[in-house]
C-alpha positions as CSV (number, residue, x, y, z in Angstrom):
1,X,0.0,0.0,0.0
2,X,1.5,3.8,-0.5
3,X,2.3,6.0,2.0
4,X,-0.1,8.4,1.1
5,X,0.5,12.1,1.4
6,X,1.0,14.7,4.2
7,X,0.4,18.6,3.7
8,X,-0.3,22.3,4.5
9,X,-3.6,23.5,4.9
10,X,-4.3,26.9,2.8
11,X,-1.9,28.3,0.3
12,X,-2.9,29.3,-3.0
13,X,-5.6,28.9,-5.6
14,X,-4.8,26.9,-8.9
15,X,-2.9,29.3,-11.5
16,X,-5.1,30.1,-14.8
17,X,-3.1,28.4,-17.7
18,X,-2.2,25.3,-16.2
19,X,0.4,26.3,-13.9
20,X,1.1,25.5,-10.5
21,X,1.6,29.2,-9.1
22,X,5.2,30.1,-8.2
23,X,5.6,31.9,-5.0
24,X,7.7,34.6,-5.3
25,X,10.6,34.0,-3.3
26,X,11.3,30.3,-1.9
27,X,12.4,30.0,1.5
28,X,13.3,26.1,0.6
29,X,15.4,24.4,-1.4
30,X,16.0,20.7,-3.1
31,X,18.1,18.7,-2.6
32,X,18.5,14.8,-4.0
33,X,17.4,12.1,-1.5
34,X,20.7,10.5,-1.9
35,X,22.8,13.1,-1.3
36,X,21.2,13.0,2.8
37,X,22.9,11.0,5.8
38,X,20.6,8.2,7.7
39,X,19.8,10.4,10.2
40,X,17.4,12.9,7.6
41,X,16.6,9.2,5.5
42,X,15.5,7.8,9.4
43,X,13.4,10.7,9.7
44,X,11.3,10.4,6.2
45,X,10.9,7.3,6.9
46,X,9.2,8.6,10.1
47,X,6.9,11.1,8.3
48,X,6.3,8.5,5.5
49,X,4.8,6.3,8.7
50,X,2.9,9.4,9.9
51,X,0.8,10.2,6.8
52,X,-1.1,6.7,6.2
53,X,-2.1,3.4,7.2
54,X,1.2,1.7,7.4
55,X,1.2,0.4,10.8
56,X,-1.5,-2.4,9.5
57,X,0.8,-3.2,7.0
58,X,3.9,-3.6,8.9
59,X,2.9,-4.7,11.9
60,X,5.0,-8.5,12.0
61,X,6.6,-8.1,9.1
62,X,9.0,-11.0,7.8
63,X,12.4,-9.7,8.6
64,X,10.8,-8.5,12.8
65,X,11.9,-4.9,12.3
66,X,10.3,-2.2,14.3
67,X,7.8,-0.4,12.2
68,X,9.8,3.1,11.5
69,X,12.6,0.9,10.3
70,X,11.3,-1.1,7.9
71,X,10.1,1.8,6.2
72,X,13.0,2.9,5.4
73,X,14.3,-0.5,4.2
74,X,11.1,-0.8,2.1
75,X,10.1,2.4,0.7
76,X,13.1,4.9,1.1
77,X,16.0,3.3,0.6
78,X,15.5,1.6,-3.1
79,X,13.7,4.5,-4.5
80,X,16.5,7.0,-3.1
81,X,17.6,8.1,-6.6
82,X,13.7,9.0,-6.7
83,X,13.6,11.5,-3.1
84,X,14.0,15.1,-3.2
85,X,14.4,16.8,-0.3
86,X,12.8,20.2,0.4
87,X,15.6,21.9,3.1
88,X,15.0,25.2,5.0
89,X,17.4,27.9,3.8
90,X,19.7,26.7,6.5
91,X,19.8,23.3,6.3
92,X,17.0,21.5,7.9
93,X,14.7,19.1,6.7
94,X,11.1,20.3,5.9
95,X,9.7,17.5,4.3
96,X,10.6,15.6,1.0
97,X,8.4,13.9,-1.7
98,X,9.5,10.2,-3.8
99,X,8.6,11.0,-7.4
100,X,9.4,9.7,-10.6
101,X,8.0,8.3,-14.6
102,X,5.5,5.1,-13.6
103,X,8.7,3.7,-15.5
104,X,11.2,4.7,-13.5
105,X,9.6,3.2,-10.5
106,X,8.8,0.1,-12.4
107,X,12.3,-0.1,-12.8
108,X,13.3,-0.2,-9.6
109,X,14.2,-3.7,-7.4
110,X,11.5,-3.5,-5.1
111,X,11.2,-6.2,-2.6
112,X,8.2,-6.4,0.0
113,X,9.0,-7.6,3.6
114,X,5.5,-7.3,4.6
115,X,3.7,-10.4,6.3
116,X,1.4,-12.7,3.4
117,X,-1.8,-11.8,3.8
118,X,-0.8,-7.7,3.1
119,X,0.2,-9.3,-0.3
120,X,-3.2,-9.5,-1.8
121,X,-3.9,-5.7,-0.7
122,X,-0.8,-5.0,-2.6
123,X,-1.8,-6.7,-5.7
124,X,-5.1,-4.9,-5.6
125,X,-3.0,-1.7,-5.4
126,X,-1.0,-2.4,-8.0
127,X,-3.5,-3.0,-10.1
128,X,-5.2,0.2,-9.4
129,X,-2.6,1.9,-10.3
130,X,-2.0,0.3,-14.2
131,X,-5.7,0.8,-14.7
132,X,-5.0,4.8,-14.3
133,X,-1.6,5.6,-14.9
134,X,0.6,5.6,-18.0
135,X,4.5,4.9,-18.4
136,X,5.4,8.3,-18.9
137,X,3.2,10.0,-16.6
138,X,5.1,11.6,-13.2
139,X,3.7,9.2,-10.1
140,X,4.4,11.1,-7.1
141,X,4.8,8.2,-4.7
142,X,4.9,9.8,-1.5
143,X,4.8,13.4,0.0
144,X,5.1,14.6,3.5
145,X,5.8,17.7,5.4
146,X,7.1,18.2,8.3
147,X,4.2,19.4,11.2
148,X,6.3,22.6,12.3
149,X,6.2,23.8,8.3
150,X,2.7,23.6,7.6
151,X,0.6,26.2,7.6
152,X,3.2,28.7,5.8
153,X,2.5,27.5,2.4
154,X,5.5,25.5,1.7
155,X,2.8,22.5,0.1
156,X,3.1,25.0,-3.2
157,X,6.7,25.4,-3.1
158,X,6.8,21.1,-3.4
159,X,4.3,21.3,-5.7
160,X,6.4,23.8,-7.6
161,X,9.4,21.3,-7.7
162,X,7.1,18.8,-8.8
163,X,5.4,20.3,-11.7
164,X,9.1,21.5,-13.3
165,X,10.5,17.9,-12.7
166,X,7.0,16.5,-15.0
167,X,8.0,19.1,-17.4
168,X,12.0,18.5,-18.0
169,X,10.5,14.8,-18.4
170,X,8.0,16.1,-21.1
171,X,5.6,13.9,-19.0
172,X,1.7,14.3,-20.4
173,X,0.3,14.2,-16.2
174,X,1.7,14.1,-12.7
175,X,-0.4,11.6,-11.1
176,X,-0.9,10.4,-7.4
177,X,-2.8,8.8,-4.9
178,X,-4.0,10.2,-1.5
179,X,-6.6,9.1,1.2
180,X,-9.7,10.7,1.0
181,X,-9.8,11.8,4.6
182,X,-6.3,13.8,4.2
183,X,-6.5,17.4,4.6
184,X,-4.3,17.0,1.1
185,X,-7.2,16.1,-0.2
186,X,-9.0,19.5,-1.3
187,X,-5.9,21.6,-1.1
188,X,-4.7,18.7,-4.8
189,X,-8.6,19.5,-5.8
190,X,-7.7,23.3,-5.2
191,X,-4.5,23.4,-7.7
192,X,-5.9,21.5,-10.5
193,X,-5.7,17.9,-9.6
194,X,-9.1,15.7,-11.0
195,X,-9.9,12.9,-9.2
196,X,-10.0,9.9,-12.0
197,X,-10.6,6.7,-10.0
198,X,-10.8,5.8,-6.6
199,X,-9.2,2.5,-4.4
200,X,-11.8,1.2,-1.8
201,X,-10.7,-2.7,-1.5
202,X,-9.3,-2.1,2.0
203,X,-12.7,0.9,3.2
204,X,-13.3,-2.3,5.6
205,X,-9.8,-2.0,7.5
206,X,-9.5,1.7,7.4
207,X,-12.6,3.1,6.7
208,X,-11.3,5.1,4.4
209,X,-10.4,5.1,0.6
210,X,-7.9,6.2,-1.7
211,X,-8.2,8.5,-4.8
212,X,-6.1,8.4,-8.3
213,X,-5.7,12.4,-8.9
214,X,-4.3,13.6,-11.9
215,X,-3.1,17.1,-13.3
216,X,-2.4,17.6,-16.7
217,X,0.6,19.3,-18.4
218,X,-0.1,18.7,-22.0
219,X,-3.6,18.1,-24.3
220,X,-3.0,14.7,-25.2
C-alpha cells in the first residue's frame, strides 16, 4: 500500500493556464534524497509512517523490524535516486516527496518484507494503479511535510518542484494517490488535480479510501 501524502492546509488557488503558481521567493530548497545522511533518511521514513495506514501493514513483518525501520528498508531506501528533499534555507529538513516516470519506479528492485496476507492488498493496489496511470506519466509516490512547516504555504513550493520535474521529463500528467480523509485532499482538488478513480478494496480495514488524482501538463 503507498504512503499516502501529508500537507499544508491553505496556500494558494490553482494558477489560470495550467500552472502551479510560483511563489515569489522560496524560502526552501531541493536537494536529492541521496545526497542526505541516515539520520534525515531515518526521519522520512518517520513522516512517511505518519501520513497513512502503514502500521497495519507492517505490523509483523517477515524480517521483525520495528515499524519506522522497515520503512526505510522498504520504501526509502530503493527509491532513493527518486527522493527530493525540500531543506529550509539553512539546512534543515522540511519534508521531502518520492517521485518519478510510472517507468522509473517500475524499474526499480523493489522487494516487500510485509507479512502474506498484506500481499493480496498490494496486488489490488497495483492493479489500481496500471488501470489509471501511464508509463510516462510523473507518479508522485509519496509526500510529506514536516508538522512545524505547515501552515506557511511550503505545500506549493513542493508542488512547484514537482510540476518543473514533470516538465523537463516532457511527462503528459503528474499523477498520485491520497486518502480521502487527508487534509491534502482538497488543497490537490484546489491546484488543479481531478480525481480519475478511486481504491476502496481495503474501506473495511481503514474506513477510508484512496483517490487516483491527476493534473495535466499537455492536451493529449
Amino acid at each position: 500500500m503507498p504512503g499516502g501524502h501529508a500537507a499544508v492546509p491553505g496556500g494558494h488557488a490553482a494558477a489560470p493556464g495550467g500552472h502551479i503558481p510560483h511563489p515569489a521567493v522560496a524560502p526552501v530548497a531541493f536537494v536529492p534524497g541521496a545526497t542526505l545522511d541516515g539520520a534525515a533518511r531515518n526521519r522520512m521514513a518517520e513522516l512517511l509512517f505518519a501520513t497513512s495506514y502503514l502500521e497495519y501493514c507492517s505490523a509483523g513483518n517477515k524480517l521483525r523490524l520495528p515499524l519506522r525501520e522497515l520503512q526505510r528498508l522498504q520504501n526509502i531506501d530503493p527509491y532513493i535516486g527518486h527522493v527530493h528533499a525540500m531543506v529550509e534555507n539553512g539546512g534543515g529538513l522540511a519534508g521531502f516527496f518520492t517521485a518519478a516516470t510510472v517507468r522509473e519506479f517500475a524499474a526499480v528492485p523493489a522487494v516487500s518484507h510485509y507479512r502474506d496476507e498484506v500481499r493480496a492488498m498490494d496486488e489490488a493496489y497495483d492493479a489500481f494503479i496500471a488501470r489509471n496511470a501511464r508509463d510516462d506519466d510523473f507518479f508522485v509516490g509519496s509526500l510529506a511535510i514536516e508538522a512545524r512547516f505547515q501552515g506557511r504555504g511550503w505545500f506549493t513550493h513542493m508542488l512547484t518542484e514537482i510540476e518543473r520535474l514533470a516538465r523537463s521529463r516532457a511527462c503528459p500528467r503528474i499523477v498520485l494517490t491520497v486518502w480521502e480523509s487527508s487534509a491534502a485532499m482538497p488543497l490537490y482538488l484546489r491546484r488543479g488535480f481531478t480525481r480519475c478513480d478511486s481504491f476502496g478494496y481495503a474501506y473495511e480495514l481503514f474506513f477510508d479510501r484512496l483517490h487516483f488524482l491527476g493534473y495535466q501538463l499537455r492536451g493529449d
